[in-house]
Phi, psi and omega in degrees: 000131154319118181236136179218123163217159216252126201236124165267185148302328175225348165091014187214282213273303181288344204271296161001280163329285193296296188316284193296347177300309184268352146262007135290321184310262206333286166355268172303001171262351168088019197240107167304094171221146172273086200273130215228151185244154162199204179259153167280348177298330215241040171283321188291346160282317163301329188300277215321352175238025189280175151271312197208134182240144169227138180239165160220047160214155183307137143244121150306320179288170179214110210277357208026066163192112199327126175258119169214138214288118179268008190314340198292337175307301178298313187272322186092331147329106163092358185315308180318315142358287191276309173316328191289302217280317139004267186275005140297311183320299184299298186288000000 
C-alpha cells in the first residue's frame, strides 16, 4: 500500500479538500493508498515512510520523497496537470 501526505497550513481545510479529491483520483485508478493529512510544521517527522507528499502551501525542503504542489485541488488551475503527476508517481 501507498502512503500519500497532504499537508497544508493548519490541517483542516485546504489539506481536506486536496485529500478527498485524491483519493477519489486513486479510487479510480485502482491504487491502493493511505492518504493521511498534516501541517506542513510536522513533514519532517511524517515524510520519511511516505510515498508521495502533496502540499497546498510552498514547501522548499526536500524530504527524500516526491513533493507536489496541489493548489490546483483548490484553484482548479493545472489540475489535469497534477492528477498526471499524481499518478506517475504512484504507479
Amino acid at each position: 500500500m501507498k502512503k500519500v501526505i497532504v499537508a497544508c497550513g493548519g490541517a483542516v481545510a485546504t489539506s481536506t479538500v486536496a485529500a478527498n479529491k485524491i483519493r477519489a483520483i486513486l479510487k479510480e485508478n485502482n491504487i491502493n493508498a493511505d492518504v493521511q493529512q498534516c501541517r506542513v510544521s510536522e513533514l519532517s517527522t511524517k515524510a520519511s515512510d511516505a510515498d508521495l507528499i502533496v502540499t497546498t502551501a510552498k514547501v522548499d525542503r526536500d524530504y527524500g520523497v516526491p513533493v507536489i504542489h496541489g493548489i490546483a485541488f483548490i484553484s482548479g488551475v493545472g489540475l489535469e496537470k497534477t492528477k498526471a503527476q499524481i499518478l506517475e508517481t504512484l504507479q
